[in-house]
Steps between C-alpha positions, in 0.01 A plus 500: 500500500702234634751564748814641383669283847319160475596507109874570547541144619412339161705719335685872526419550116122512572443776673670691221310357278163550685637873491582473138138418385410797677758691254365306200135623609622876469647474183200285368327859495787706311351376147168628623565878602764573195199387289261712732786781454467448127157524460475805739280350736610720839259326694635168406823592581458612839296193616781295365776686645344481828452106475852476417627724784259255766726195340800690507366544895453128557810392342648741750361311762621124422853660431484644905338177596790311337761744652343456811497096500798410290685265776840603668740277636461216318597301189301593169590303167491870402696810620322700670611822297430377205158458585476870617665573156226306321199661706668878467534484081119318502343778718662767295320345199157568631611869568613575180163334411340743728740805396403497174086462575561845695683650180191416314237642759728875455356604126385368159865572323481602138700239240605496136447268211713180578525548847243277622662244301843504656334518843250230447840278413684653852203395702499117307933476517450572905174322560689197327833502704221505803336169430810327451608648815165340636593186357856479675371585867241257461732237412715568824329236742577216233815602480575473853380179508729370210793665697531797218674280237356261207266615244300706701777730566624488169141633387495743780820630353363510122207752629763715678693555163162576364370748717852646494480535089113659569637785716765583234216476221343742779744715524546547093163569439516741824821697303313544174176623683667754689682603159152476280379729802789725436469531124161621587547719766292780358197297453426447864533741817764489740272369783394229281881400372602478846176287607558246225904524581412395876235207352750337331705476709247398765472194204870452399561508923244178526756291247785601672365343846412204323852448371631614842276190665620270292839616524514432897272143415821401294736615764308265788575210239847571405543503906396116545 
């Protein structure tokens, strides 16, 4: 891995997104152990969870490594906060990444017809707002260098308002879930209605990071 000080100097956005891919690498594997989870493959689940906790680790340790370099004391085309801002929302991604892979080690929770469904559109709706949150961090370095303004911050912008519209198609499908699960209540156990409660939220959680990211990327270029 490159160093986190020697790359600071071409840019204070690349660090973040060296840290970011890390992120992205974590919830690569969240398609994987839902459909492990779905086919009931306990096995599967717990080798995945574990990768995902070791990324979770490593992300961990570029985010301290950034902390621990990010320069004082002098003039950054970038406020410092912000930055901090940026790194705190991304490494609270890759935890609710982790989060939820831990939910899914606990027990194989019982469903009813339709569920699946619904879920299988949660995961998509959050997974979605996540790669256009991708997309905006990754577009930071060439904004810096076209001094946050022309058509690169104008598209920056346009995948903001997106991701923003994904968490609220998140959080829908997240309110009829929860009452689909409540229509059904005597279908499944109590243990398994407050597993698949804590799940989606896990999932719901992820979208509201991502809009929370690009919430404080749009608030470093209103501030230039």
């Amino acid at each position: 891995m490159r160093s986190i000080a020697k790359v600071f100097g071409r840019s204070p956005f690349v660090p973040l997104q060296m840290h970011m891919e890390k992120v992205a690498e974590c919830v690569a594997k969240i398609p994987e152990i839902i459909d492990a989870y779905h086919r009931q493959d306990k096995s599967e689940v717990k080798s995945l969870a574990k990768k995902i906790s070791r990324l979770e680790h490593a992300a961990d340790l570029i985010k301290h490594d950034i902390r621990n370099n990010l320069p004082r004391g002098i003039f950054m085309p970038v406020d410092r906060a912000n930055l901090l801002r940026i790194l705190k929302v991304q490494d609270s991604i890759a935890n609710r990444a982790e989060n939820l892979a831990v939910l899914l080690t606990f027990k194989q929770a019982n469903t009813f017809e339709g569920f699946e469904t619904g879920f299988n559109d949660l995961v998509s709706k959050s997974l979605e707002a996540f790669t256009l949150t991708h997309s905006v961090i990754a577009q930071l370095d060439e904004l810096l260098e076209t001094g946050f303004g022309g058509i690169q911050a104008q598209t920056v912008q346009e995948l903001v308002d997106k991701v923003a519209h994904k968490e609220y198609e998140t959080d829908v499908i997240q309110r009829e879930l929860l009452r689909s699960m409540l229509a059904h209540e005597d279908d499944i156990s109590h243990g398994d209605f407050f597993l698949w409660t804590s799940i989606i939220r896990q999932v719901a959680r992820l979208a509201d990071r991502c809009e929370e990211l690009t919430s404080s990327v749009r608030m470093t270029l209103e501030s230039h």
